[in-house]
Structure formats: C-alpha cells, structure tokens
C-alpha positions, 0 to 999 in steps of 0.5 A: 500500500501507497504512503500518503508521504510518497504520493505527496512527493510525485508529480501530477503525472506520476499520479494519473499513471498510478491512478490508471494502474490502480483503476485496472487492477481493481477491474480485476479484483472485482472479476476475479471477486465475482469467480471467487478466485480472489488470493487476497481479499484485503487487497480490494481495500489497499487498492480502493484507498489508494484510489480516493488518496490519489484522488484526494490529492489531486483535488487539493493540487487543482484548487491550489492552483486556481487560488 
C-alpha cells in the first residue's frame, strides 16, 4: 500500500499513471471477486484507498492552483 508521504512527493503525472494502474487492477479484483478466485481479499481495500488518496490529492493540487 501507497504512503500518503510518497504520493505527496510525485508529480501530477506520476499520479494519473498510478491512478490508471490502480483503476485496472481493481477491474480485476472485482472479476476475479465475482469467480471467487480472489488470493487476497484485503487487497480490494489497499487498492480502493489508494484510489480516493490519489484522488484526494489531486483535488487539493487543482484548487491550489486556481487560488
């Protein structure tokens, strides 16, 4: 799982290419939740989380910039 400290300390695009990989990745979680061939259920939550602090941190960075 991502730390918040190192997200804070990637660039924009950095942010958007882990965001799409994350993204795939719960695509797949989901899938292979819905066939029950899932390893490691805790994952779907590390990955959702990441998600919204990806997310959570690019809000912040474009209302900074509009200020």
């Amino acid at each position: 799982m991502a730390k918040i400290s190192d997200l804070t300390v990637a660039t924009d695009d950095q942010l958007s290419t882990q965001l799409g990989e994350l993204k795939r990745e719960q695509f797949n979680l989901r899938f292979q939740a819905a066939t029950n061939q899932l390893e490691k259920p805790s994952r779907v939550k590390q990955v959702r989380r990441t998600i919204a602090q990806i997310k959570t941190l690019q809000t912040q960075r474009s209302a900074a910039a509009g200020k």
